[in-house]
C-alpha positions as CSV (number, residue, x, y, z in Angstrom):
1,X,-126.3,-248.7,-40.7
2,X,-125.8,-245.0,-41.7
3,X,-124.3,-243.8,-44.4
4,X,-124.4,-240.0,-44.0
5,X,-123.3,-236.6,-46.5
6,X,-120.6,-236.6,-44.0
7,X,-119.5,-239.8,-44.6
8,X,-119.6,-239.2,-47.8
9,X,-117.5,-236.1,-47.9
10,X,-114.8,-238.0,-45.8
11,X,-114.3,-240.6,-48.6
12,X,-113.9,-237.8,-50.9
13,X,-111.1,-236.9,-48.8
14,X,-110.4,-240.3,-48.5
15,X,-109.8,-240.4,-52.6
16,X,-108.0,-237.2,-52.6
17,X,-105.2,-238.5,-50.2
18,X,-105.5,-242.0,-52.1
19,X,-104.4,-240.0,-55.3
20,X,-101.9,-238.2,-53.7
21,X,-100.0,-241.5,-52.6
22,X,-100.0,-242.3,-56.3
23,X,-103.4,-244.3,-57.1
24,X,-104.3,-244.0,-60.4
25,X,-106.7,-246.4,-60.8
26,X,-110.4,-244.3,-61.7
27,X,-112.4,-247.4,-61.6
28,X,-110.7,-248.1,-57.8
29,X,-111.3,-244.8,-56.3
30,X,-115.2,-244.7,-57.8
31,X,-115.1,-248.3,-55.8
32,X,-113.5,-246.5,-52.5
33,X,-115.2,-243.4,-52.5
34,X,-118.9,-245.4,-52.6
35,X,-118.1,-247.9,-50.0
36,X,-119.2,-246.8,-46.3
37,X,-115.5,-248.3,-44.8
38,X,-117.8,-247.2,-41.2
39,X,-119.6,-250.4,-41.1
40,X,-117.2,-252.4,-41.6
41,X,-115.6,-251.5,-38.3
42,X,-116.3,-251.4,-34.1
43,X,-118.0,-248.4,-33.8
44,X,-115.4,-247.0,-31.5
45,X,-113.4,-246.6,-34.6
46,X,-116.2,-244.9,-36.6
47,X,-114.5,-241.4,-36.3
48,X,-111.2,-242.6,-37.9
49,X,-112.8,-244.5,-40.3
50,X,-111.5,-242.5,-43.0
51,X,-107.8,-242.2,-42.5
52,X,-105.7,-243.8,-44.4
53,X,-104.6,-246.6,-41.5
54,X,-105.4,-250.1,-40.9
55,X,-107.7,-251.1,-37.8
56,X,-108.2,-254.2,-35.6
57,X,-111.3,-256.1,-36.4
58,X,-111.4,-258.8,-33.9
59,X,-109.9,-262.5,-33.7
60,X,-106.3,-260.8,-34.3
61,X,-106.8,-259.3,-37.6
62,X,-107.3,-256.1,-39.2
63,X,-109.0,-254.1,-41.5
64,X,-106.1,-253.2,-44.4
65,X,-105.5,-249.4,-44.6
66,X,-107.4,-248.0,-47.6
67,X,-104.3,-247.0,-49.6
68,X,-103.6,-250.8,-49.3
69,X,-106.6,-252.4,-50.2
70,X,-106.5,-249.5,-53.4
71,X,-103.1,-250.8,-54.4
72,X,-103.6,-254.5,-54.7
73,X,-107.2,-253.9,-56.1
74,X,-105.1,-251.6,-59.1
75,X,-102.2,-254.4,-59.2
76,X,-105.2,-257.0,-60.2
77,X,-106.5,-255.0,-63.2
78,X,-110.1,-256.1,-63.0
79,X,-112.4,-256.1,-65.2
80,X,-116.3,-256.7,-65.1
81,X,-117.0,-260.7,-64.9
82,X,-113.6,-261.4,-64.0
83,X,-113.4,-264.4,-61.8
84,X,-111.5,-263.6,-58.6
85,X,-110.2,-265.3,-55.6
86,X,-109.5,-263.7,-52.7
87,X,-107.7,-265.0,-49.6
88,X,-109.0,-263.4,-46.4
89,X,-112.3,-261.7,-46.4
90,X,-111.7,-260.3,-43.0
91,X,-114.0,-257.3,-42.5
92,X,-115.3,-257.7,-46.3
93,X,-114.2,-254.5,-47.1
94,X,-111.7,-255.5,-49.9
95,X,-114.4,-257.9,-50.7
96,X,-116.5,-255.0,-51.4
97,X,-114.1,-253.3,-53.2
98,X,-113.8,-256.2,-56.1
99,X,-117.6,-256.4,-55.9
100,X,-118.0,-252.9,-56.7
101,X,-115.8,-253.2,-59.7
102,X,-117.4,-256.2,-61.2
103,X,-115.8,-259.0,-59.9
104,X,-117.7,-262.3,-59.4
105,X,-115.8,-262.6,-56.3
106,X,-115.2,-266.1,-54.3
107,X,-113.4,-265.1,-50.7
108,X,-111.9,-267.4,-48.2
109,X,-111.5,-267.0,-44.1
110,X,-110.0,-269.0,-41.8
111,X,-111.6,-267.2,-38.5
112,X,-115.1,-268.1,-37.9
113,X,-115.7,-265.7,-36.0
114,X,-115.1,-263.5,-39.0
115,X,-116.4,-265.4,-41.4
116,X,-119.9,-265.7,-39.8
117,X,-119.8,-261.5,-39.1
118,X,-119.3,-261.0,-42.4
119,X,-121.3,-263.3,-44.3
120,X,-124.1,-261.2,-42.6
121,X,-122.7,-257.5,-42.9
122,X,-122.1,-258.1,-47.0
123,X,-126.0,-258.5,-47.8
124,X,-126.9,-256.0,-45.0
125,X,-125.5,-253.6,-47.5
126,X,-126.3,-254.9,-50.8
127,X,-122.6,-255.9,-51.5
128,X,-122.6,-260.2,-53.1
129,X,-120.1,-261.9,-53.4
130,X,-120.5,-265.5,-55.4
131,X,-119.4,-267.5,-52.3
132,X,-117.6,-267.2,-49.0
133,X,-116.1,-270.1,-48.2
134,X,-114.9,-271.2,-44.6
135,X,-111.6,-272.6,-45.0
136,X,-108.1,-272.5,-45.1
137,X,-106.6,-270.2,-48.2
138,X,-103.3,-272.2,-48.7
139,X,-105.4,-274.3,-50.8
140,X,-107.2,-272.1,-52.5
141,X,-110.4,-273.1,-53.9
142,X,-109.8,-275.4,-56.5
143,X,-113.9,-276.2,-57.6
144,X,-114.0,-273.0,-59.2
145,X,-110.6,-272.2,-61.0
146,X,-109.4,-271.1,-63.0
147,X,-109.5,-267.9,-61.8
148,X,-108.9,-264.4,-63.7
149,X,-106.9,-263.0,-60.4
150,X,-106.0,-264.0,-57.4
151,X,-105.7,-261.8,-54.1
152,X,-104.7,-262.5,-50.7
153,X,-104.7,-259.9,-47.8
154,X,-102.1,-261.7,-45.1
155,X,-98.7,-262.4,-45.5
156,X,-97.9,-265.5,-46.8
157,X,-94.0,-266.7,-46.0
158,X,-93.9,-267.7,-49.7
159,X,-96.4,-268.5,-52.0
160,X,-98.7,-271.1,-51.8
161,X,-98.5,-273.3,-54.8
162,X,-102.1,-274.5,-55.1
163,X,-102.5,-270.6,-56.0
164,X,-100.4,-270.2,-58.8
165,X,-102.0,-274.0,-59.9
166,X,-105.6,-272.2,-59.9
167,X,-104.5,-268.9,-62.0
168,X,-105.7,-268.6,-65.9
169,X,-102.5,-268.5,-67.9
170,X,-103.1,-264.2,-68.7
171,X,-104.0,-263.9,-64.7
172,X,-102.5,-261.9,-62.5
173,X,-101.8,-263.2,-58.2
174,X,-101.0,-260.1,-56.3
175,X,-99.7,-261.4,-52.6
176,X,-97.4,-260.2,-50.1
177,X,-94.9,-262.4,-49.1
178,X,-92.8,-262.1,-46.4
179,X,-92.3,-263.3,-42.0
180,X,-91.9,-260.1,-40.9
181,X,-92.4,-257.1,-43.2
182,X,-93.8,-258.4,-46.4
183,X,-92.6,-257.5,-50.3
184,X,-95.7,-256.5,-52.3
185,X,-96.0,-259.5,-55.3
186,X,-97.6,-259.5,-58.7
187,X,-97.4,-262.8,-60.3
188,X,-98.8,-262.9,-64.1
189,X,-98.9,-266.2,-65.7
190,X,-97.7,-266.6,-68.8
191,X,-97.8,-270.4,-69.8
192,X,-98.7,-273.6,-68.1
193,X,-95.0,-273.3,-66.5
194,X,-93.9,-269.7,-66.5
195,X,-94.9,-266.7,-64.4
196,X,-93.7,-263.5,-64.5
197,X,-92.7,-261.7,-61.1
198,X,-92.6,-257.8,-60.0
199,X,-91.9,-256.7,-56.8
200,X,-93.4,-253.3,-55.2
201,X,-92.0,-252.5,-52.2
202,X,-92.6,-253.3,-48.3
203,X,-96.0,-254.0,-46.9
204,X,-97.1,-255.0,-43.2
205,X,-99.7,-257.5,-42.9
206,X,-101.3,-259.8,-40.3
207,X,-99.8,-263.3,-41.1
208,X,-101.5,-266.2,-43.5
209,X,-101.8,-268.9,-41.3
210,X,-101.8,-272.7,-42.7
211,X,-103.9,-275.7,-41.7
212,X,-105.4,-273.2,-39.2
213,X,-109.6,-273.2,-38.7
């Protein structure tokens, strides 16, 4: 479990090229340029680690490249304490991301394979999440909400409505929906009824699978 000057000075890149693409977010590059995105992947990767592209991680998914997981984390507008849902911890390394900028974060997989990988790399390296909950993300987790945002890092083909049931009325649901290539989507919530949509462009992710553990 290294973490090396080296390293280091690659996430520094990292940031650079992050700001480049148009992340303006200071709070979410401090987050990126502190988290060691090397551990979270096979080893064989390590030496890429620091480009801006998405990886496999095992059971079918992949880690989200970093300008992604930058995007949605500036879309969500955290602050410290906020209560946030996220749909598909994966690797943990967006799950890191909200930790590191606050969050009390409660994450959901649906691979246990993942899920059990995971739930012992995060304390490895001092990064805690609330919860991590085995499960299926469609249904969100409704024990806990309301919650102050809601993420989720697959492709949904629309959105799930036990998610926008479990958002604060002020919260924000940032969720890419789409089969194929998906449309970047920030839902805020206005009133008990109402949400307000906004659209940011085309995003590839692996799908969000229903009723699947």
């Amino acid at each position: 479990m290294k973490d090396t000057n080296k390293h280091q000075g690659l996430r520094n890149q990292l940031v650079k090229q992050l700001e480049e693409k148009g992340i303006t977010d200071k709070n979410v590059l401090a987050a990126i340029s502190k988290i060691p995105r090397h551990l979270f992947l096979d080893s064989s990767f390590e030496d890429f680690a620091y480009q801006d592209k998405a990886f496999p991680i095992g059971a079918d998914q992949t880690i989200s490249q970093p300008y992604t997981v930058a995007f949605q984390s500036q879309l969500l507008e955290i602050k410290k304490e906020h209560k946030i849902l996220e749909i598909g911890t994966g690797s943990g390394y967006q799950t890191a991301v909200l930790c590191k900028l606050g969050a009390i974060v409660y994450s959901i997989e649906r691979q246990n394979q993942l899920f059990k990988k995971t739930s012992l790399l995060l304390p490895k390296l001092s990064i805690r999440p609330k919860k991590l909950i085995f499960g299926d993300g469609y249904k969100g987790f409704a024990e806990e909400a309301p919650f102050d945002s809601i993420i989720v890092t697959a492709g949904a083909p629309f959105i799930p409505q036990p998610l926008m049931a479990q958002l604060k009325i002020g919260g924000r649901l940032v969720i890419p929906v789409g089969e194929k290539d998906q449309i970047m989507t920030l839902l805020i919530r206005k009133n008990e009824t109402q949400f307000e949509k906004h659209e940011f462009g085309d995003f590839r992710f692996v799908p969000l699978l229903e009723n699947k553990n």
